[in-house]
C-alpha positions in Angstrom: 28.8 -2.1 18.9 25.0 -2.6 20.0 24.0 -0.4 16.8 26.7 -2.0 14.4 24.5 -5.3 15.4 21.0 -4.2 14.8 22.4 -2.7 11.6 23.8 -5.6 10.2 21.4 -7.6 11.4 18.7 -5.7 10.1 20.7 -5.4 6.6 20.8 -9.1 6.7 17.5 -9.9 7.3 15.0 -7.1 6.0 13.5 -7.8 2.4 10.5 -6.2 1.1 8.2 -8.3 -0.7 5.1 -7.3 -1.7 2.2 -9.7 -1.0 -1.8 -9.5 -2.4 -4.1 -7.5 -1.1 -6.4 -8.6 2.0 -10.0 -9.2 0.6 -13.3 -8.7 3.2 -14.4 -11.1 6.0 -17.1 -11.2 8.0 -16.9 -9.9 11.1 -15.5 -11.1 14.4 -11.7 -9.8 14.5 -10.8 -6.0 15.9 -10.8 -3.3 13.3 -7.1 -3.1 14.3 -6.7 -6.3 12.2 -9.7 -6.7 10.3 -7.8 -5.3 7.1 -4.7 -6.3 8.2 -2.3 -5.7 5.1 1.1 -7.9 5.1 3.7 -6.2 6.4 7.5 -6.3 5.1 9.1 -9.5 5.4 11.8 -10.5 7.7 14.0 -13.4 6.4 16.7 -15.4 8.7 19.5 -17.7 7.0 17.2 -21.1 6.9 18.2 -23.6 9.4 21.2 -26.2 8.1 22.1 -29.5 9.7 25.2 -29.1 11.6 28.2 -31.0 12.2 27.3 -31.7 15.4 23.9 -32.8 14.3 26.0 -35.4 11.5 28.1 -36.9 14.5 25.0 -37.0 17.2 23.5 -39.4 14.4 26.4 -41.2 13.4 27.2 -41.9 17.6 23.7 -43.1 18.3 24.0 -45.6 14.9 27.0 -46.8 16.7 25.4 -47.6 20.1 22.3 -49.0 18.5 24.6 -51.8 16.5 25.8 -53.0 19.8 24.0 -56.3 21.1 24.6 -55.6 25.1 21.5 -53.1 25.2 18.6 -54.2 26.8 15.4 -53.2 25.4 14.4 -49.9 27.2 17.7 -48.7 27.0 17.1 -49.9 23.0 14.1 -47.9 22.7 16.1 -45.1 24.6 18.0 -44.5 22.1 15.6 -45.1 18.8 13.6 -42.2 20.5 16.3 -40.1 20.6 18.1 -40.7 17.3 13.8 -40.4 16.1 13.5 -36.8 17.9 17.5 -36.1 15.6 15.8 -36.9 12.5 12.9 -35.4 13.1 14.7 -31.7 14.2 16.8 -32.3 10.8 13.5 -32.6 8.2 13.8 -36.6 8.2 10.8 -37.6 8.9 10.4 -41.0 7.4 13.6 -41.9 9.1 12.3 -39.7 12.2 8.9 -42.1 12.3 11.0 -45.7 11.5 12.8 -45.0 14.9 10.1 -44.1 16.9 8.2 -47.3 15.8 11.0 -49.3 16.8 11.2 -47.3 20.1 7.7 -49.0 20.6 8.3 -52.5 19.4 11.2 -52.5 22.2 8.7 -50.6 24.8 5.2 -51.0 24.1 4.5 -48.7 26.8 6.4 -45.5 25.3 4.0 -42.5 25.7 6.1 -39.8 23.9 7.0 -42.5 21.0 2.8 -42.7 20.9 2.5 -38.6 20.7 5.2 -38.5 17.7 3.6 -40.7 16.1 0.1 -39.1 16.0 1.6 -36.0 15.2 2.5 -37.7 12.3 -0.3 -39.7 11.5 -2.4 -36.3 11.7 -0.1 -34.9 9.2 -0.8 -37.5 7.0 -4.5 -36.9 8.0 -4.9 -40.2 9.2 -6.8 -38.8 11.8 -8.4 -42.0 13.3 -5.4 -43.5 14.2 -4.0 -40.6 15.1 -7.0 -40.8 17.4 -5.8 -44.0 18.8 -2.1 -42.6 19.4 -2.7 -39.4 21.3 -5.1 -42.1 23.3 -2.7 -44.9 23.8 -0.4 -42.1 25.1 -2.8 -40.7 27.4 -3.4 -43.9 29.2 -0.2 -44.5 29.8 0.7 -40.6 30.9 -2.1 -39.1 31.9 -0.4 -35.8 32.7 1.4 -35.8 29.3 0.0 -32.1 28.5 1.6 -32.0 24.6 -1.1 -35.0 24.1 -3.7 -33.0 24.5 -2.4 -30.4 22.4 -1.7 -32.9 19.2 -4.9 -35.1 19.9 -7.0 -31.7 19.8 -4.6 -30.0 17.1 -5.7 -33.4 15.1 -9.8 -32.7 15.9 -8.7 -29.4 14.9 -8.2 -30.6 11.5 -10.7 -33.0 11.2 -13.4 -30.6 11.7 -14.1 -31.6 15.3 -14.1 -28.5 16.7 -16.3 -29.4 20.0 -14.0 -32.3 21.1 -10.8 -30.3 20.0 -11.7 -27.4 22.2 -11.9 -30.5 25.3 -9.0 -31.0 24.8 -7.5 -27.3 23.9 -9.0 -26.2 27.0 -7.0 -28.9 29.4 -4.2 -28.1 28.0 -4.6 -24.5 27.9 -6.2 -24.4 32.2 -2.7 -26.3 32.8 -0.5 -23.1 32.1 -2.7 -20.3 31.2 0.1 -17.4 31.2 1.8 -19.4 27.8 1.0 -17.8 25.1 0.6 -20.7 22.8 -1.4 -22.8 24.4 -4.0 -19.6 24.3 -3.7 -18.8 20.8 -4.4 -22.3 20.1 -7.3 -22.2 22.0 -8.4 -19.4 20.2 -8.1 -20.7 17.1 -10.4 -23.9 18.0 -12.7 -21.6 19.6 -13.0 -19.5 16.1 -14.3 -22.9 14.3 -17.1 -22.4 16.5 -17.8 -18.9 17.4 -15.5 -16.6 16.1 -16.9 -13.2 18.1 -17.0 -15.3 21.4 -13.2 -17.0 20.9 -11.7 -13.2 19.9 -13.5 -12.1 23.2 -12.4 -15.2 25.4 -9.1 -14.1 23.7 -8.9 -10.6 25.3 -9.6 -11.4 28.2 -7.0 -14.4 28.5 -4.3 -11.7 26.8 -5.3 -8.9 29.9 -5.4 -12.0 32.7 -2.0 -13.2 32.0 0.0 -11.9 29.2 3.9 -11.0 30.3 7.0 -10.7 28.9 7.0 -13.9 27.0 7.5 -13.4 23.3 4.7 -15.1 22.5 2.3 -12.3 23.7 3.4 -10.3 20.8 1.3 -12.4 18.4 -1.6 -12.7 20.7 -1.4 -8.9 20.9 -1.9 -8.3 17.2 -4.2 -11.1 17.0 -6.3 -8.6 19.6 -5.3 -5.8 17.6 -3.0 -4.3 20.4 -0.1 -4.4 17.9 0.0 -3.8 14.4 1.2 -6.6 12.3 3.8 -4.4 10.7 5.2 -3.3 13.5 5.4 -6.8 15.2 7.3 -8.1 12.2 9.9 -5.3 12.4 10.4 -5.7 15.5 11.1 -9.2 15.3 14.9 -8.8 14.5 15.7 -6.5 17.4 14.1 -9.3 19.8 16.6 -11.7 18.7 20.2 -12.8 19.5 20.9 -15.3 17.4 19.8 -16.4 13.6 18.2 -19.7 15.2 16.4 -17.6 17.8 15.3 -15.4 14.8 14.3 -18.6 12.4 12.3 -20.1 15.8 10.5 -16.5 16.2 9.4 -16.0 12.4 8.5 -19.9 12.0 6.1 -19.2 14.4 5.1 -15.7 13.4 4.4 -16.2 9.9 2.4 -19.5 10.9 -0.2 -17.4 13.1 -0.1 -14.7 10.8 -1.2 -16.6 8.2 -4.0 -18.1 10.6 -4.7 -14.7 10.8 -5.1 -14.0 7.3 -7.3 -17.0 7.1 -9.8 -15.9 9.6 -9.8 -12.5 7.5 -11.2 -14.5 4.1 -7.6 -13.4 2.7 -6.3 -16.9 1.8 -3.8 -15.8 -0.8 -1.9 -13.9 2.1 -2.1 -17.2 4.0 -0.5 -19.3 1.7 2.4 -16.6 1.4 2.7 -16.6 5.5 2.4 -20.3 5.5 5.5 -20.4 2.8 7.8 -18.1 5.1 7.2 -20.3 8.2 8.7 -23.4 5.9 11.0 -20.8 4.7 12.9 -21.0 8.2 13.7 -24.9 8.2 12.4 -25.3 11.8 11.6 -28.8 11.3 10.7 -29.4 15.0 8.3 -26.9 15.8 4.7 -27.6 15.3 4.3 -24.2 13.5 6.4 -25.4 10.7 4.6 -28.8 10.8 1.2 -27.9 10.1 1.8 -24.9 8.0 2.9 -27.9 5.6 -0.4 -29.4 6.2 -2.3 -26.4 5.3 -0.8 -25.7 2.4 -1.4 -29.2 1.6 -5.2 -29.1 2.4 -5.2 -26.1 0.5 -4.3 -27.7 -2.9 -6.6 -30.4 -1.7 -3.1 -33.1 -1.7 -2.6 -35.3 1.1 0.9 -36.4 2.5 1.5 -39.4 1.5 3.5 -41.8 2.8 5.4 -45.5 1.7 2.4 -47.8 2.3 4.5 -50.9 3.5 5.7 -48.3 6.8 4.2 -49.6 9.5 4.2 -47.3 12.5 2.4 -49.0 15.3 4.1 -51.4 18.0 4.1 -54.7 16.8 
């Protein structure tokens, strides 16, 4: 049965594709990856909204029309019906809620972080500024603030004030993978030799048997990128598991490629991490950013959407 499984899977799943060749970068990654050439391409079915998705929205549009809710348990239930759109791709909807959630509890730190992570997707960066910030001051130990504050001065070019704040969130759990390739990749905007180094060192220290390690490992060149994307279908149990997994993977591969001078591979990877539908994960957020940025076209938004607290 176990090898009927991987074989279908894998039957399922498995596409060739052939993508452009990597050109030369400077130097700074391993010679394991410094020619990195894209591996074969692992596809899941993309991500649908479900049933149960349709009737958690329809629910919460019921509770929300009744007038015996105060107004935390009012913004209660705008955040959550907010986090539903969001996980389903409906992010004007997704952002509409949350800004309500705020107008009902001015002092809503995660409303706050959603909507910078928005605001830095539009790359309204200085009031995504003042977001991250308002959220911060009201939860100071709110760890995924730092990350989208310093993911935002990531994008903006700040790199000294993004690693502040990459490196807080990074000291607060230094054995998850993601919060040290994110550090890394701040680190690169400034020293690209130094941050692969810093990266090593953080991969021997505290890697385990998260899956996450994997892509630090062939970002150290410890695993070749082929291998790491066939392997990716025998990891998995599930095809959300296997959506979540290559959402990520193509993301940091094609951060990867970037870092290697090989931008036409990086907009492929960036495609295959949309490919997947995982709406929620910040992988699949800002891979829509940087192909964005790449053909030098902001988000844009309906200009009358107002998402601060009134």
């Amino acid at each position: 049965m176990e090898l009927w499984n991987r074989i279908g899977r894998l039957s399922c799943v498995v596409v060739v594709w052939s993508l452009v060749g990597c050109s030369q970068h400077s130097g700074g990654m391993s010679s394991n990856t410094k020619n990195m050439q894209p591996p074969s391409v692992v596809l899941a079915t993309p991500l649908q909204v479900t049933y149960q998705n349709e009737l958690a929205l329809a629910r919460l549009g019921q509770l929300l029309a009744s007038n015996d809710l105060n107004s935390d348990q009012r913004a209660a239930l705008f955040y959550e019906r907010g986090m539903m759109f969001d996980k389903v791709g409906l992010r004007t909807m997704a952002r509409i809620d949350f800004s309500r959630a705020l107008r009902e509890k001015p002092d809503f730190a995660e409303a706050y972080n959603f909507i910078g992570v928005y605001l830095t997707q539009q790359q309204d960066f200085d009031n995504a500024y003042d977001a991250f910030d308002s959220a911060l001051e009201l939860a100071p130990g709110y760890d995924y603030a730092y990350l989208n504050r310093g993911i935002a001065l990531y994008y903006a070019h700040r790199p000294e004030l993004a690693l502040k704040d990459m490196q807080v969130f990074q000291q607060r759990k230094p054995d998850d993978p993601y919060r040290t390739l994110w550090l890394f990749l701040t680190n690169a905007q400034l020293d690209q030799n130094k941050a692969l180094q810093t990266l090593t060192q953080q991969y021997d220290a505290y890697h385990n048997d998260e899956w996450g390690w994997n892509i630090v490992a062939v970002y150290t060149g410890k695993q070749e990128p082929a291998e790491f994307i066939r392997r990716i279908a025998d990891s998995t149990s599930s095809n959300r598991q296997l959506a979540e997994h290559l959402c990520e993977a193509y993301f940091y591969l094609a951060k990867l490629s970037q870092l290697q001078g090989n931008t036409d591979a990086a907009d492929a990877y960036f495609k295959l991490s949309l490919a997947n539908n995982v709406y929620d994960f910040i992988e699949h957020r800002y891979a829509l950013l940087e192909l964005q940025l790449a053909n030098q076209a902001p988000n844009s938004y309906p200009a009358e959407l107002d998402f601060e607290a009134e």
